[in-house]
N, C-alpha and C positions, 0 to 999 in steps of 0.2 A: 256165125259171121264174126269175123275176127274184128276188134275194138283196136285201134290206133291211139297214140300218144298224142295230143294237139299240141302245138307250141303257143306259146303265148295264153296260154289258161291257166287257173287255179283247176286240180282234177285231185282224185282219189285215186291212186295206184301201191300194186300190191307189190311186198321184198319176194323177191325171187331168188337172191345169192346175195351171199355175206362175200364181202374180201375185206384184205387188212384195209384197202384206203374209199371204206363205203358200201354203201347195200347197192343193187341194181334194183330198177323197179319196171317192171310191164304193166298192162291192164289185165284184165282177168280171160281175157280171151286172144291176148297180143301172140305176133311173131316173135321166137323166141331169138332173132337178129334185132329186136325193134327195141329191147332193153334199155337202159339208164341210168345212169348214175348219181347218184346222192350222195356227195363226197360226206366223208366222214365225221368232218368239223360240225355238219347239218345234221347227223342224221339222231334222233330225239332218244335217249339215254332209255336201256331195256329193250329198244326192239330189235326182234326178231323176226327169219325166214315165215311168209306169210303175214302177215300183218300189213293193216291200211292204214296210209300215209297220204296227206294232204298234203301236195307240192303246185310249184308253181314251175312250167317249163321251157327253156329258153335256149340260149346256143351259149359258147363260152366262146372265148378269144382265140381258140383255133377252128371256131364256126360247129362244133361238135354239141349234139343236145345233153342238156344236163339239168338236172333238178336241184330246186332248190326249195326249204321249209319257211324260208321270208317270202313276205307278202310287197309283190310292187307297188306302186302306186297307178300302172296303169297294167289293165290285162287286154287281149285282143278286141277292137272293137268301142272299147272303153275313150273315154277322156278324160283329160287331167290337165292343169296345170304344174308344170316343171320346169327346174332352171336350169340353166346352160351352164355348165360345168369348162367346156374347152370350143372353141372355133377353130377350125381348121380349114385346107385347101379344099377339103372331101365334101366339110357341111360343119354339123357343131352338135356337140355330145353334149345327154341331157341327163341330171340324177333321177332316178326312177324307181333308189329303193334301193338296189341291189349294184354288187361287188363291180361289175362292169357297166359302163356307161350305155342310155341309148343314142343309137346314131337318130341323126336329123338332118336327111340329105339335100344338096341347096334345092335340089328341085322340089323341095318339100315345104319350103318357107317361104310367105307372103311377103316376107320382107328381111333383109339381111341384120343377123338376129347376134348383139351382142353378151358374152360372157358375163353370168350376172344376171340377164334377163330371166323373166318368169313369162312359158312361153302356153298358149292350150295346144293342145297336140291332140291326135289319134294315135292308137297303136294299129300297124297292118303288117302282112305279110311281103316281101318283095316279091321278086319273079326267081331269085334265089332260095327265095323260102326264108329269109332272113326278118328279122323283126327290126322295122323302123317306126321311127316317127314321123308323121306329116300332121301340118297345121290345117289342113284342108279337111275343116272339122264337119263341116255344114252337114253331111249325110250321115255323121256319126252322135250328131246330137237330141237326146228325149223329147220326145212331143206330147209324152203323157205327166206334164206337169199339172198342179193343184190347183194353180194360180185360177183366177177368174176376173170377168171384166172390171175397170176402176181401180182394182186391187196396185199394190206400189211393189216395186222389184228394182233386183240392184242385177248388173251383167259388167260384161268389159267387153268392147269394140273388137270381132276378129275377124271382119271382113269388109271392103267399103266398095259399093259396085256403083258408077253411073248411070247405071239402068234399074236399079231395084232398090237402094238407098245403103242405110247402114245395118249389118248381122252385129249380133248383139248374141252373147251366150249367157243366158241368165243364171246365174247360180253357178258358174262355168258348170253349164250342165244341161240348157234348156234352149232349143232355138225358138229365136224371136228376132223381128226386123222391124226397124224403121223405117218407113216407107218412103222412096225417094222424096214425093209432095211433100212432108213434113218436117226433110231436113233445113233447115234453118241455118245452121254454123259448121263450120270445118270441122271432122271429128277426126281421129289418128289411131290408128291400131291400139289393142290396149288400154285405151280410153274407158276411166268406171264410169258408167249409166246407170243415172237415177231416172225409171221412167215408174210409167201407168200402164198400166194392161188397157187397149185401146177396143182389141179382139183376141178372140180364140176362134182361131178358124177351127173346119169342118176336121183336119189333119192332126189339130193339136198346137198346131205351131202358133209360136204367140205373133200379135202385133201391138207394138208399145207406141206411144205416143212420151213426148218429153215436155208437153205441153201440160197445163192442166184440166177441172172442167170447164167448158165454157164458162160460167157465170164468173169461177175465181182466177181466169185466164183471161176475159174480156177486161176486170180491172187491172190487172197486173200489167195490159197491155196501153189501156188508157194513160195509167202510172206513168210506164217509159215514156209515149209517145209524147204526153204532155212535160216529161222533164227534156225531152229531146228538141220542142217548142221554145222552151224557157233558153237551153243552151244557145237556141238560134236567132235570138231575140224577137222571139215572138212569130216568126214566121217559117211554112216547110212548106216547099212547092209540090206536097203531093196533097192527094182528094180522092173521091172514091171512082175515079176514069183513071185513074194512075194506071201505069203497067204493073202486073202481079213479079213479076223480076225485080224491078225496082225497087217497090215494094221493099218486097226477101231481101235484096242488097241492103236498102239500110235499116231496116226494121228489125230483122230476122222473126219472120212472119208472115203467114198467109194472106192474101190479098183480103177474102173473107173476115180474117182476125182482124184486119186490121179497120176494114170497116163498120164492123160494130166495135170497136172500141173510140174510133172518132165519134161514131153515131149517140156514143154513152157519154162524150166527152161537150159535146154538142148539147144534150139532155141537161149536162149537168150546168150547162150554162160559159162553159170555159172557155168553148171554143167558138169561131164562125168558121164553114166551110162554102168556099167558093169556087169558079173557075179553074182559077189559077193557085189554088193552095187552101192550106189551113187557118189562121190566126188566132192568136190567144187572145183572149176580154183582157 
């Protein structure tokens, strides 16, 4: 069975022909039309016809396959953070390691991505057969992370859904979401997250919480709500019949959250809760 060259991988292929400007390389079973070129400047000082070479394989500036002995920063499949080299009519070309930029077509970007930016991306194949970038990471990111429940992770924001909450790439490298119920504040693409491993579902995939635990989150919550008390001189027209929206709108906080920590605030003697609102002693 004859062995094909893949694009976009780091692979092992053998010199089949020397010329003045570079070795060709096949695989040990390839078409002998299916060849490649390892231009000269690349190719590692002593070798010779036959000999195995570890390359990385790509297309050049007139879309032609060609090898190369630099290592990308991203191989097919893979993710990375990379920055934006050029924006253009077309889309916006990203450094990725090597001599030619990658493209990053608009229909590929979440969001209109300026020069300068550090963006996470996929590597894929077009319908040309051409290797792009897309930020539409979510199917290309590890689920067999280490992490475990409680545990603290840092990510950065690369997707924000009204139906499902905030994607979070942990490690730029790991997916994890925050669950719509538990967003609280405005988040932005890009955005670092410090959270807590909340679960590890059955798939891998994490679910973070940016809360803490209960116990040291009940006070932290009493904390605000009683300096948000003091701000209001002494009084806040919510209680525990309040709407859970409301709530969230001025709290940033679970209905639940916010009832044990009046409830704790109450215990401690600070508060009266009534009818018609809270009051401070």
């Amino acid at each position: 069975m004859k062995q094909k060259i893949e694009l976009g991988k780091i692979q092992e292929l053998i010199v089949v022909k020397e010329v003045d400007f570079g070795v060709f390389l096949n695989t040990p079973t390839g078409d002998e039309r299916d060849k490649i070129l390892l231009p000269r400047r690349q190719v590692p000082k002593g070798t010779k016809l036959k000999d195995v070479l570890e390359v990385f394989v790509y297309k050049d500036s007139e879309d032609r396959p060609i090898a190369t002995t630099l290592e990308p920063d991203i191989t097919l499949g893979g993710v990375a953070r990379l920055k934006v080299n050029q924006v253009t009519n077309i889309g916006a070309f990203l450094d990725w390691g090597l001599s030619k930029d990658l493209f990053l077509p608009y229909k590929e970007q979440l969001y209109p991505v300026q020069e300068g930016d550090a963006v996470l991306v996929t590597l894929y194949l077009d319908k040309s057969e051409r290797l792009c970038a897309s930020m539409r990471v979510y199917e290309a990111l590890a689920n067999d992370s280490e992490y475990e429940k409680n545990q603290e992770v840092y990510g950065r924001v690369y997707e924000i859904s009204e139906n499902f909450g905030v994607f979070v790439a942990v490690d730029d490298k790991y997916s994890a979401l925050i669950p719509k119920k538990d967003v609280f504040e405005k988040y932005r693409i890009n955005q670092p997250v410090y959270a807590r491993v909340a679960q590890v579902l059955e798939d891998g995939r994490l679910t973070l919480s940016v809360k803490k635990k209960i116990p040291e989150q009940m006070n932290d919550d009493a904390q605000f709500i009683y300096e948000c008390l003091e701000d209001a001189q002494g009084f806040l027209p919510f209680h525990d019949k309040s709407d859970p929206e409301s709530i969230k709108n001025r709290f940033h906080m679970s209905k639940n959250a916010f009832k044990r920590a009046i409830g704790s605030l109450m215990k401690q003697g600070k508060i009266t809760i009534s009818s018609d609102g809270i009051r401070k002693i």
